[in-house]
MOPAC internal coordinates of N, CA, C and O (Angstrom, degrees):
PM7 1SCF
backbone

  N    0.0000 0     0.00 0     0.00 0    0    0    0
  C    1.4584 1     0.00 0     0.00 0    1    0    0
  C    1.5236 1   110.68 1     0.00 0    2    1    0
  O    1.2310 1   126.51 1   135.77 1    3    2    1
  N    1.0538 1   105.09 1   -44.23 1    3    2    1
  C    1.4533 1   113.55 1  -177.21 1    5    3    2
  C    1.9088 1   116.77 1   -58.54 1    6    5    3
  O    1.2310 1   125.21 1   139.25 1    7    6    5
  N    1.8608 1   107.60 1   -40.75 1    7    6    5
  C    1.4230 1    90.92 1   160.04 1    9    7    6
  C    1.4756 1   131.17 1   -60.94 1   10    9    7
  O    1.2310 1   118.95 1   148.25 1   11   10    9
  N    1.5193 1   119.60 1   -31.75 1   11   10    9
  C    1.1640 1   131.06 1  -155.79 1   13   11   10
  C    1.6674 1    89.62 1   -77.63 1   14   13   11
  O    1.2310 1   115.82 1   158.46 1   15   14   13
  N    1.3281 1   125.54 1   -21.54 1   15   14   13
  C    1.4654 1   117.98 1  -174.04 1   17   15   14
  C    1.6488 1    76.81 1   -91.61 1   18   17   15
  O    1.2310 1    89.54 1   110.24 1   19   18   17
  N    1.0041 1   167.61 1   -69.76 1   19   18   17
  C    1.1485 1   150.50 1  -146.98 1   21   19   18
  C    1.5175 1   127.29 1   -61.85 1   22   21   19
  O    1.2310 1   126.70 1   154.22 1   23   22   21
  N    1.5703 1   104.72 1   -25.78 1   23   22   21
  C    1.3801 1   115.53 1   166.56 1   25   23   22
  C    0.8600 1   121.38 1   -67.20 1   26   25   23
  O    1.2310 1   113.71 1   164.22 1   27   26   25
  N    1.7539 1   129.50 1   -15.78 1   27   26   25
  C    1.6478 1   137.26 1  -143.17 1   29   27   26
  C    1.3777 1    84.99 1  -118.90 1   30   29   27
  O    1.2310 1   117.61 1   127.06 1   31   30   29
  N    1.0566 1   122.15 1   -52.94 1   31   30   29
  C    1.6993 1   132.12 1   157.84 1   33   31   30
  C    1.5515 1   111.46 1   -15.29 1   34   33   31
  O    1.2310 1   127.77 1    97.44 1   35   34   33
  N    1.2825 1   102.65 1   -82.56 1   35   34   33
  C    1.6696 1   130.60 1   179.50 1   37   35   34
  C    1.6633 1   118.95 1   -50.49 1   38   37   35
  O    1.2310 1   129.86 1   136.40 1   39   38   37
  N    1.4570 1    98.60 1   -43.60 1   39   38   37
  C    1.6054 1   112.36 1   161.58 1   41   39   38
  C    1.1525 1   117.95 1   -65.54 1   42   41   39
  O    1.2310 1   105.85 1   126.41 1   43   42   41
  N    1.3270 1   143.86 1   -53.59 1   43   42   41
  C    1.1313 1   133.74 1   162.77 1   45   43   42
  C    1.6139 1   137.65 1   -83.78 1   46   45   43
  O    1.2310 1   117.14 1  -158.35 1   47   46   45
  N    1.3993 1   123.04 1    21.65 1   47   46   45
  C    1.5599 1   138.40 1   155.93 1   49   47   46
  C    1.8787 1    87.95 1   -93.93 1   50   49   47
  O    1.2310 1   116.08 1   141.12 1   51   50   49
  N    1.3801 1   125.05 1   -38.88 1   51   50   49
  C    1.3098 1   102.10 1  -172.37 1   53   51   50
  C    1.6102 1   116.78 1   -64.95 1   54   53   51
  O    1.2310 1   126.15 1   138.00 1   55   54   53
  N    1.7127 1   105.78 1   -42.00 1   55   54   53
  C    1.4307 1   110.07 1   162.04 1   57   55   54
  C    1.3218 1   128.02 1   -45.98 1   58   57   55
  O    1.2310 1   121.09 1   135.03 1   59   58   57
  N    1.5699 1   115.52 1   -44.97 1   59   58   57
  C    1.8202 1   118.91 1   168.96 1   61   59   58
  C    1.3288 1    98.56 1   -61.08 1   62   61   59
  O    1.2310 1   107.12 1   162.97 1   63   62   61
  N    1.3199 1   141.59 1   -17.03 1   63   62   61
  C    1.6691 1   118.29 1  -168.77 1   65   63   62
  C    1.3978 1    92.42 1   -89.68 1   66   65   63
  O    1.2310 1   125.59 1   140.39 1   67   66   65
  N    1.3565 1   106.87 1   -39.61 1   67   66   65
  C    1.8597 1    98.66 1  -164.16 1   69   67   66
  C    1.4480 1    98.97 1   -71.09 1   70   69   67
  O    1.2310 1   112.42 1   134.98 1   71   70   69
  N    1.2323 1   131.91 1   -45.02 1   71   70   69
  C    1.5887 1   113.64 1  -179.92 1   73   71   70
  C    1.2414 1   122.63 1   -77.15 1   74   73   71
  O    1.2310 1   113.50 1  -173.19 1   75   74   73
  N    1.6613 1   129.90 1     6.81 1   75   74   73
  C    0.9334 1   129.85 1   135.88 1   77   75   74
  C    1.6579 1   128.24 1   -58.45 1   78   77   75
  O    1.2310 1   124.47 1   134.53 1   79   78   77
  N    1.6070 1   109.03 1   -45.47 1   79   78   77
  C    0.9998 1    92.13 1  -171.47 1   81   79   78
  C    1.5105 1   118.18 1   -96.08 1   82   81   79
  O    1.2310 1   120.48 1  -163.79 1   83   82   81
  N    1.9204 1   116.69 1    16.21 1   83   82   81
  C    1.4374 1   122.22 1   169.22 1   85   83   82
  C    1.6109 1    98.20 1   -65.46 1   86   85   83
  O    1.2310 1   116.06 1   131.54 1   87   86   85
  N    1.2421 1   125.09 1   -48.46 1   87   86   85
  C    1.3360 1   118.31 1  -173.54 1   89   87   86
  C    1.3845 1   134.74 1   -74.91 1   90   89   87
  O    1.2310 1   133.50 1  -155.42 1   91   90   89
  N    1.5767 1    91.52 1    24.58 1   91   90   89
  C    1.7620 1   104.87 1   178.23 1   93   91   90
  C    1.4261 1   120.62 1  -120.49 1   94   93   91
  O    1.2310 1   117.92 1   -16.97 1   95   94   93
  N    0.8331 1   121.57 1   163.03 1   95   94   93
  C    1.6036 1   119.71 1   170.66 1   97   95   94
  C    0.9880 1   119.08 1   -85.92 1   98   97   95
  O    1.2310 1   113.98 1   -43.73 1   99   98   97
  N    1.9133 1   129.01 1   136.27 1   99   98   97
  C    0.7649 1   123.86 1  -159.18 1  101   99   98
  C    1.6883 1   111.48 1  -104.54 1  102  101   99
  O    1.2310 1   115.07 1   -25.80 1  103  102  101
  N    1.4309 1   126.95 1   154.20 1  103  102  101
  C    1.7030 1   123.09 1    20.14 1  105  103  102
  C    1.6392 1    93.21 1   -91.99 1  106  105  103
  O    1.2310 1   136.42 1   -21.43 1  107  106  105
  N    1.5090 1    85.81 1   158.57 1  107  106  105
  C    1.9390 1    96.24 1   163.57 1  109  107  106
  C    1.4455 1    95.91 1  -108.81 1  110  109  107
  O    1.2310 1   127.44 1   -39.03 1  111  110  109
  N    1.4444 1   103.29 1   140.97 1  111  110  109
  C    1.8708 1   114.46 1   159.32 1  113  111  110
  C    1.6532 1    92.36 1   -98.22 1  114  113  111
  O    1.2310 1   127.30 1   -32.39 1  115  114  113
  N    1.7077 1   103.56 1   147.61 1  115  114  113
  C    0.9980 1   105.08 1   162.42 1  117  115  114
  C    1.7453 1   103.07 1  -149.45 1  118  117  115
  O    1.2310 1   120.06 1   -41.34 1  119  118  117
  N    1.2213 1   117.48 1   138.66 1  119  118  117
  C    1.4823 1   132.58 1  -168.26 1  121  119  118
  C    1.2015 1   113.00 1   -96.63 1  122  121  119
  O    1.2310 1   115.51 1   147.08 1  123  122  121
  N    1.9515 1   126.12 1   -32.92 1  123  122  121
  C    1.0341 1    99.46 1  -153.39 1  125  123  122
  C    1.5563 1   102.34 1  -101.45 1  126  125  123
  O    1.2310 1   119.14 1    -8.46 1  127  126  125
  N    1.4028 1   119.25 1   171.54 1  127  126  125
  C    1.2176 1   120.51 1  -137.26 1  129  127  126
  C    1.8131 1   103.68 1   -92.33 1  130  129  127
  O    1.2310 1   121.43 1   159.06 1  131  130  129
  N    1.5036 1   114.87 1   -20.94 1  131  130  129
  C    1.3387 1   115.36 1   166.36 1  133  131  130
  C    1.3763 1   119.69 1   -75.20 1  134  133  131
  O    1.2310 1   114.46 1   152.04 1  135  134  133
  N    1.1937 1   128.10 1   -27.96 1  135  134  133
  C    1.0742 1   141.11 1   168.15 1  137  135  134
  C    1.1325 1   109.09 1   -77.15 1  138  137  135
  O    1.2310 1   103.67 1  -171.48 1  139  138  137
  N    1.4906 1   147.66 1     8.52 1  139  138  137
  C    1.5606 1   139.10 1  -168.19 1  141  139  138
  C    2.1388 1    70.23 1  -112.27 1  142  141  139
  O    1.2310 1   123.89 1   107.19 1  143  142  141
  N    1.3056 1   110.14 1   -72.81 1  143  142  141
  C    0.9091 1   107.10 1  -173.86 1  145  143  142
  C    1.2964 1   128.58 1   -27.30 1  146  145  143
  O    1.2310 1   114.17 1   122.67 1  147  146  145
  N    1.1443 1   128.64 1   -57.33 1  147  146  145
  C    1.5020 1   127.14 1   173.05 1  149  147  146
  C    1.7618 1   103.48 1   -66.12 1  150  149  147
  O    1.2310 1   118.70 1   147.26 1  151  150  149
  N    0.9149 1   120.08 1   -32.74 1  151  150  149
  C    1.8821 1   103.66 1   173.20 1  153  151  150
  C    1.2814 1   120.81 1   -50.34 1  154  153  151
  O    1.2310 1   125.50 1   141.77 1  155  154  153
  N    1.9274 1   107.04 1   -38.23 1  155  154  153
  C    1.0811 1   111.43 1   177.61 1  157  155  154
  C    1.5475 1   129.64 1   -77.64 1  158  157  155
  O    1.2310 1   125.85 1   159.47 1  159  158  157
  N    1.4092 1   106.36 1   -20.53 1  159  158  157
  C    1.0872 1   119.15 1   178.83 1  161  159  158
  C    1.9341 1   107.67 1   -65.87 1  162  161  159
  O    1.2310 1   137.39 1   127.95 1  163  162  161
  N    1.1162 1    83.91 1   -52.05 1  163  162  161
  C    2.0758 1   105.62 1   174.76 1  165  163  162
  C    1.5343 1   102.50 1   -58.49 1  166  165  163
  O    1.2310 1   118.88 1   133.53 1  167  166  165
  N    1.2552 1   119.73 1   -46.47 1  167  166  165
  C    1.3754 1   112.18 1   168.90 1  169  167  166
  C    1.6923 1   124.31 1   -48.02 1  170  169  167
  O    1.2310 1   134.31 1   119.58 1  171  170  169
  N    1.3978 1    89.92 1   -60.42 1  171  170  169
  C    1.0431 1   101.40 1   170.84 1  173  171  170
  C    1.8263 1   115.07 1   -61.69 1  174  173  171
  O    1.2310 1   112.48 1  -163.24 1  175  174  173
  N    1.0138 1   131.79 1    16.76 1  175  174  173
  C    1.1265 1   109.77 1  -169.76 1  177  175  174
  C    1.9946 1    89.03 1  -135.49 1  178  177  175
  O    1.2310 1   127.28 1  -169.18 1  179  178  177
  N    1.1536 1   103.60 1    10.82 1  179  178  177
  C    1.9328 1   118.87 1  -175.77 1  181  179  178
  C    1.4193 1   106.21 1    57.90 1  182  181  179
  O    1.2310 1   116.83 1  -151.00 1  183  182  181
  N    2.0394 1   123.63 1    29.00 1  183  182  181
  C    1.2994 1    78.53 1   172.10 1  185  183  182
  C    1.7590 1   103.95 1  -102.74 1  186  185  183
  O    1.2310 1   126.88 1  -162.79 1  187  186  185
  N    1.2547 1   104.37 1    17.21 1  187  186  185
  C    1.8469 1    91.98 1  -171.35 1  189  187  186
  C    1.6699 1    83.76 1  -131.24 1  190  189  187
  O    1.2310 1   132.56 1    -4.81 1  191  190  189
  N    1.3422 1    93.34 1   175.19 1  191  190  189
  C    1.8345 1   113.90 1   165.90 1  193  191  190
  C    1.4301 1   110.85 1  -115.88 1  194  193  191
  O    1.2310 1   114.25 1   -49.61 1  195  194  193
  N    1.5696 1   128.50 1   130.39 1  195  194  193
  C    1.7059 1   109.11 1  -170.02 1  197  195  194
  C    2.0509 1    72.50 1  -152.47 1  198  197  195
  O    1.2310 1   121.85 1   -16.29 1  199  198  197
  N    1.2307 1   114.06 1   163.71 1  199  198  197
  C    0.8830 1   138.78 1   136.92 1  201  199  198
  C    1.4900 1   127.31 1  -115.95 1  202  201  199
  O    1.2310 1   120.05 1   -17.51 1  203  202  201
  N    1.4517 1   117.52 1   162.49 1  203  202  201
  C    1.3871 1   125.16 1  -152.59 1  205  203  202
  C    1.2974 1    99.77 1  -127.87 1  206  205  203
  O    1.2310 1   114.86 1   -21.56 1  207  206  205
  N    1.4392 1   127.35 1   158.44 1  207  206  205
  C    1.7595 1   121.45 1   158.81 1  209  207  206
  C    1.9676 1    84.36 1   -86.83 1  210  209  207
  O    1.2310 1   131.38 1    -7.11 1  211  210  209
  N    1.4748 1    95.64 1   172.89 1  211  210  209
  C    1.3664 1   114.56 1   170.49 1  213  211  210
  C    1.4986 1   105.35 1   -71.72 1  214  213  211
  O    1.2310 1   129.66 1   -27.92 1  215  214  213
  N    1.5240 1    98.98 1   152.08 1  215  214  213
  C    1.6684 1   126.92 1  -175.45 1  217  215  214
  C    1.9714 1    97.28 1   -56.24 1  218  217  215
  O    1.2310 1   128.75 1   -48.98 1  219  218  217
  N    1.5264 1   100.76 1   131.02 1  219  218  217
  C    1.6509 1    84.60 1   155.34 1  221  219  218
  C    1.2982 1   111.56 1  -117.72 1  222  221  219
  O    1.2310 1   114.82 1   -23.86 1  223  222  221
  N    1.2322 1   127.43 1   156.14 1  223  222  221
  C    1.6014 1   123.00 1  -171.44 1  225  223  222
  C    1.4246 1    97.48 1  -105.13 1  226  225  223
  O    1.2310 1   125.30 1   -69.20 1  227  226  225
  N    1.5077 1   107.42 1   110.80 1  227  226  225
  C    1.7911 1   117.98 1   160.58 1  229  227  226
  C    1.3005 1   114.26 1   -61.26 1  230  229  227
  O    1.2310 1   117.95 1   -32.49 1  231  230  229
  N    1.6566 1   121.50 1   147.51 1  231  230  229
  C    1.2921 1   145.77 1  -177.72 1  233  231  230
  C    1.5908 1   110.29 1   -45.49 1  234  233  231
  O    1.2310 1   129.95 1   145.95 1  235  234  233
  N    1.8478 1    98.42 1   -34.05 1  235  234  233
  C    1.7643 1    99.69 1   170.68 1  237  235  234
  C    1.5292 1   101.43 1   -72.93 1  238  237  235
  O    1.2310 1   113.00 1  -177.24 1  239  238  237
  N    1.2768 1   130.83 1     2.76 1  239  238  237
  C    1.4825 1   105.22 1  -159.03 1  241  239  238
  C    1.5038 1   127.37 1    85.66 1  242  241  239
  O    1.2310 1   122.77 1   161.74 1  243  242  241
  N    1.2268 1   112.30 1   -18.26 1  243  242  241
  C    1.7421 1   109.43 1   149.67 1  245  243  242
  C    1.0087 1   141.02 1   -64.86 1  246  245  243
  O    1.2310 1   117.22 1   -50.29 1  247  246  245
  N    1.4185 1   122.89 1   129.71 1  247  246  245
  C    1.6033 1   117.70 1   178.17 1  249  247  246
  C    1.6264 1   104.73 1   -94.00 1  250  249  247
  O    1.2310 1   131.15 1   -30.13 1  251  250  249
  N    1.4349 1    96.08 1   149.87 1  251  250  249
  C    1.4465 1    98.55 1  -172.58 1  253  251  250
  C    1.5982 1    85.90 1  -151.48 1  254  253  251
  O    1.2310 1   123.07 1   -44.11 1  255  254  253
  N    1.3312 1   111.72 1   135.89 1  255  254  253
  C    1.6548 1   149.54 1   147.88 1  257  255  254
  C    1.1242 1   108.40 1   -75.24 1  258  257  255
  O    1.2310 1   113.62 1   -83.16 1  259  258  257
  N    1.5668 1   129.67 1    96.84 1  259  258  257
  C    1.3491 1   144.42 1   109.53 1  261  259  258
  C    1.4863 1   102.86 1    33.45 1  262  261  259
  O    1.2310 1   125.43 1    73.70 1  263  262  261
  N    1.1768 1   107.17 1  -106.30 1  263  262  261
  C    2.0367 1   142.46 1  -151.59 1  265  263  262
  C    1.5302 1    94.73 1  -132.68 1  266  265  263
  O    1.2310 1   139.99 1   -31.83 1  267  266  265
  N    1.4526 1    78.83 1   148.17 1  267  266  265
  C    2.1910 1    98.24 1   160.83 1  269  267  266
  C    1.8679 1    77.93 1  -139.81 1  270  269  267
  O    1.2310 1   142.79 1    -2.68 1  271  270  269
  N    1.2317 1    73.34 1   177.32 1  271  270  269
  C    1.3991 1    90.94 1  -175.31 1  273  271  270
  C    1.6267 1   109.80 1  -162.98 1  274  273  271
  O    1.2310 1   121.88 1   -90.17 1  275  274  273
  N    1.4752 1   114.00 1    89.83 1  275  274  273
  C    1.3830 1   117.79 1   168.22 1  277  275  274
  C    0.7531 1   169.18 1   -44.05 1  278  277  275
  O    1.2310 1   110.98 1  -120.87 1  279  278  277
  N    1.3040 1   134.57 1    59.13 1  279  278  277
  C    1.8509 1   133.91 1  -113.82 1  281  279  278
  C    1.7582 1    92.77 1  -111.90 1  282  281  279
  O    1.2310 1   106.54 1  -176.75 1  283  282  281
  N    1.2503 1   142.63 1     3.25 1  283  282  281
  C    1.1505 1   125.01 1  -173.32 1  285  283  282
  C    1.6727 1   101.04 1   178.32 1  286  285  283
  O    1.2310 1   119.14 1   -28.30 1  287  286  285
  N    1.6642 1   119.25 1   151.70 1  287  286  285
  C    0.8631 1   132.77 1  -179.15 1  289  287  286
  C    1.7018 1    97.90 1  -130.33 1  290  289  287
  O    1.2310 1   121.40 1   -60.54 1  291  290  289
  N    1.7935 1   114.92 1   119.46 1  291  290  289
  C    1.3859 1   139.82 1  -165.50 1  293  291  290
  C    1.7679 1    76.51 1   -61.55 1  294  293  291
  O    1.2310 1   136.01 1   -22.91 1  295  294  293
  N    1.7642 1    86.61 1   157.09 1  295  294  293
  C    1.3325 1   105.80 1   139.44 1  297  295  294
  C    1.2536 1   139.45 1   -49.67 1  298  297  295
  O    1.2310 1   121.22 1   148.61 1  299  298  297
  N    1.5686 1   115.27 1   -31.39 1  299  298  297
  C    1.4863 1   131.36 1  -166.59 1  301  299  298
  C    1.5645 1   102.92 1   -71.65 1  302  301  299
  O    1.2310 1   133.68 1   137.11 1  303  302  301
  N    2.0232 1    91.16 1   -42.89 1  303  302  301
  C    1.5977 1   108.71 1  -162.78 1  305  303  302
  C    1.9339 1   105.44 1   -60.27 1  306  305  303
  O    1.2310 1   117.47 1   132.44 1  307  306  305
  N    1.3800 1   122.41 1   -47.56 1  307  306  305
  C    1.0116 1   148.97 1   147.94 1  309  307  306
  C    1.3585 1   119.99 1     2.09 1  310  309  307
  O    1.2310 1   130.02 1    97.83 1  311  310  309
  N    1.5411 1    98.28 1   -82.17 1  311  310  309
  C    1.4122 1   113.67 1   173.20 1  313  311  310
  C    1.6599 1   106.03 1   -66.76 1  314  313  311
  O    1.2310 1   112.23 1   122.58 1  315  314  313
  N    1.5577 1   132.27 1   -57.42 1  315  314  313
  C    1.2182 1   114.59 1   159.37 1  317  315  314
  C    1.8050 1   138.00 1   -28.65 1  318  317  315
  O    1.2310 1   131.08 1   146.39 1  319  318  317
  N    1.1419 1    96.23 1   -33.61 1  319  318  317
  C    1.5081 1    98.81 1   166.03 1  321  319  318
  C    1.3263 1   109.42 1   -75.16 1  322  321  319
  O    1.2310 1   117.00 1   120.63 1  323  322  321
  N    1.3994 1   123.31 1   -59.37 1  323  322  321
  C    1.3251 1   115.47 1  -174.24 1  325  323  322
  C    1.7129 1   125.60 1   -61.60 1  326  325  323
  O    1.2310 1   120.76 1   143.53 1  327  326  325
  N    1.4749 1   116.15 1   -36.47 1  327  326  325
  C    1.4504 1   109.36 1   147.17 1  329  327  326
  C    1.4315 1   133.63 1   -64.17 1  330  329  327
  O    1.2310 1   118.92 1  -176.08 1  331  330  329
  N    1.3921 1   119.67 1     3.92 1  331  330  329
  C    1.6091 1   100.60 1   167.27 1  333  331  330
  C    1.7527 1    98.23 1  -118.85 1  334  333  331
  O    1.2310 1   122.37 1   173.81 1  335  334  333
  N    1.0529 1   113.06 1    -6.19 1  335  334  333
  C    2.1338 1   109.70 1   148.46 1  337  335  334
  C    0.9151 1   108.92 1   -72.23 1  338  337  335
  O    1.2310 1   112.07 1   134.58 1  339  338  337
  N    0.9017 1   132.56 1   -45.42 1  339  338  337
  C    1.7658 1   125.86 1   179.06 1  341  339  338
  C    1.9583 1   103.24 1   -67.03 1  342  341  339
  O    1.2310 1   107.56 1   104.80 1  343  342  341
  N    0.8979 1   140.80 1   -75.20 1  343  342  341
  C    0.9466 1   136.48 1   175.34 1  345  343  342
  C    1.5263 1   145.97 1   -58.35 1  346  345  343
  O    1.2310 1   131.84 1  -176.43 1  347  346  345
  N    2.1951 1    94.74 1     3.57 1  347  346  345
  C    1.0998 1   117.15 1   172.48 1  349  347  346
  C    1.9668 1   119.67 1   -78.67 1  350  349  347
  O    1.2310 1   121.41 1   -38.16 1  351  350  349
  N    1.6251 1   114.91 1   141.84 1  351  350  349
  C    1.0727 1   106.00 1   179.64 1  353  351  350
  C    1.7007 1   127.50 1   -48.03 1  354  353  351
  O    1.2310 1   107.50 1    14.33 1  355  354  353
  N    1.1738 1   140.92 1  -165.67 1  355  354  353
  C    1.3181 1   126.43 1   165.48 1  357  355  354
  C    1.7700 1    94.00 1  -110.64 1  358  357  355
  O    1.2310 1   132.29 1    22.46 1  359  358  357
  N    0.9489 1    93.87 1  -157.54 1  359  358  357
  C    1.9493 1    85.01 1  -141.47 1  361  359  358
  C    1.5187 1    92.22 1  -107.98 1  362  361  359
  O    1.2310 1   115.57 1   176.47 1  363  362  361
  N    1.8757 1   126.01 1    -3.53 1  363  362  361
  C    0.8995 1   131.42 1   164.02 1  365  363  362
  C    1.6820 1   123.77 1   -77.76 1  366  365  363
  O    1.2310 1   126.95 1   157.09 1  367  366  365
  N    1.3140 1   104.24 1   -22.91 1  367  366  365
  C    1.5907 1   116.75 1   166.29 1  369  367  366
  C    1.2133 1   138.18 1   -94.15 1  370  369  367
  O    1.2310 1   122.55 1  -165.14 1  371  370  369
  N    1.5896 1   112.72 1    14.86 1  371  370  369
  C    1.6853 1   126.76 1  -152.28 1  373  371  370
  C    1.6030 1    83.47 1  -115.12 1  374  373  371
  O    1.2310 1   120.10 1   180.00 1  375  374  373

């Protein structure tokens, strides 16, 4: 139970990044490394466009991405933003 609350977690900081970053001009660089993660995840999921530098593999054996760099927010991503504003509480009930 406890992952499945962690996914719901993870799913929705990825949603706060993307509607953060609908309201920006594009491209966004972004460095830090939780935030690369959720781009990719959003990438992966078609609602944004980001490119990445290539993976480097740390001495522990971690790969770590540098930069993404956000050049576009999908149509899909779009409409995802606009259905979870619409379906968000008002700020008196949160």
């Amino acid at each position: 139970m406890k992952r499945s609350q962690s996914r719901v977690g993870h799913a929705s900081e990825c949603y706060e990044l993307l509607e953060f970053l609908s309201r920006r001009q594009m491209p966004v660089v972004c460095s830090e490394p939780d935030d690369i993660h959720k781009i990719l995840a959003l990438r992966s999921a078609s609602l944004l466009q980001a490119m990445t530098e290539p993976a480097v593999v740390l001495r522990t054996g971690e790969r770590r991405i540098a930069r993404a760099i956000v050049t576009g927010i999908t149509a899909e991503g779009r409409a995802a933003c606009m259905l979870r504003s619409a379906t968000a509480l008002p700020a008196s009930r949160r």
